[in-house]
N, C-alpha and C positions, 0 to 999 in steps of 0.2 A: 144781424147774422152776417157772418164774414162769405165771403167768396175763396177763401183759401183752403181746399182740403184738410181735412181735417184728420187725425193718427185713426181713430174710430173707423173710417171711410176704409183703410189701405191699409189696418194691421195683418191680417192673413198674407198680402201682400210683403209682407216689410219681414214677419215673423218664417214666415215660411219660402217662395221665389228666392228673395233677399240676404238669407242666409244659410239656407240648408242645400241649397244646388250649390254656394261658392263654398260652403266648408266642407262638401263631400268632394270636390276640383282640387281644393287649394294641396288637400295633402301628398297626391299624387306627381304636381311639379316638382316636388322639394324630390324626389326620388333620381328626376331627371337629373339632380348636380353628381358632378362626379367625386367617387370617395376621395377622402382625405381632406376637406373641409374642415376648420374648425367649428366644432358645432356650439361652443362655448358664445364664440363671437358672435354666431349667426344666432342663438337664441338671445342675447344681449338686444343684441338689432330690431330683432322683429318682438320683444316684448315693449322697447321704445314706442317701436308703432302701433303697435295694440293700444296702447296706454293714450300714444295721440286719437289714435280715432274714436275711443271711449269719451275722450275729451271733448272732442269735437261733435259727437253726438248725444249729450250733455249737456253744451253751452248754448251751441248754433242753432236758432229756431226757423228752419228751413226743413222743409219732408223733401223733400230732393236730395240736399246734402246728408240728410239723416239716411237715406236707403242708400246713397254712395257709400258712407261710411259703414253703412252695418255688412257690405259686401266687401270691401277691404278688410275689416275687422271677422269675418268669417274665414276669409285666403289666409290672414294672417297664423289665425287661431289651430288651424288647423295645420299648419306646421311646425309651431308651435308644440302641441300633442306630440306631433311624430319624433320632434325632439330629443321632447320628454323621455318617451318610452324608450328609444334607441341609448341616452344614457342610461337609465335603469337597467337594461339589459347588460350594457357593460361592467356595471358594480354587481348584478344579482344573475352569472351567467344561467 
């Protein structure tokens, strides 16, 4: 029997704390920038880091690095969405 926690022990933890308090945060920041951004770039950027930290919790068999990552991966995501929307609105006024 191992001594290293195990995903079973600290999924409510991981699924819920871990990602739904930082993706209900994350969207909010992105508001703070001020207009005139490109939002092209900026969804370029933060789809890079989604894709690393998917990776990274994926590969790396550590629950520490995996709940670092799945709260990076919530901030991201969620601005990510607001993105989204904010172009669609501009092509479907």
């Amino acid at each position: 029997m191992s001594s290293y926690p195990t995903m079973e022990t600290y999924y409510s933890w991981i699924a819920g704390v871990c990602y739904v308090l930082p993706f209900s945060i994350g969207g909010m920041s992105l508001n703070l920038l001020k207009p005139g951004y490109n939002r092209t770039a900026l969804l370029i950027v933060l789809l890079v880091f989604a894709s690393g930290t998917t990776l990274v919790q994926g590969t790396v068999d550590s629950l520490p690095i995996f709940a670092v990552m799945r709260i990076i991966h919530a901030l991201i995501n969620s601005a990510i969405l607001i993105l989204i929307f904010d172009t669609i609105a501009d092509y479907f006024p």
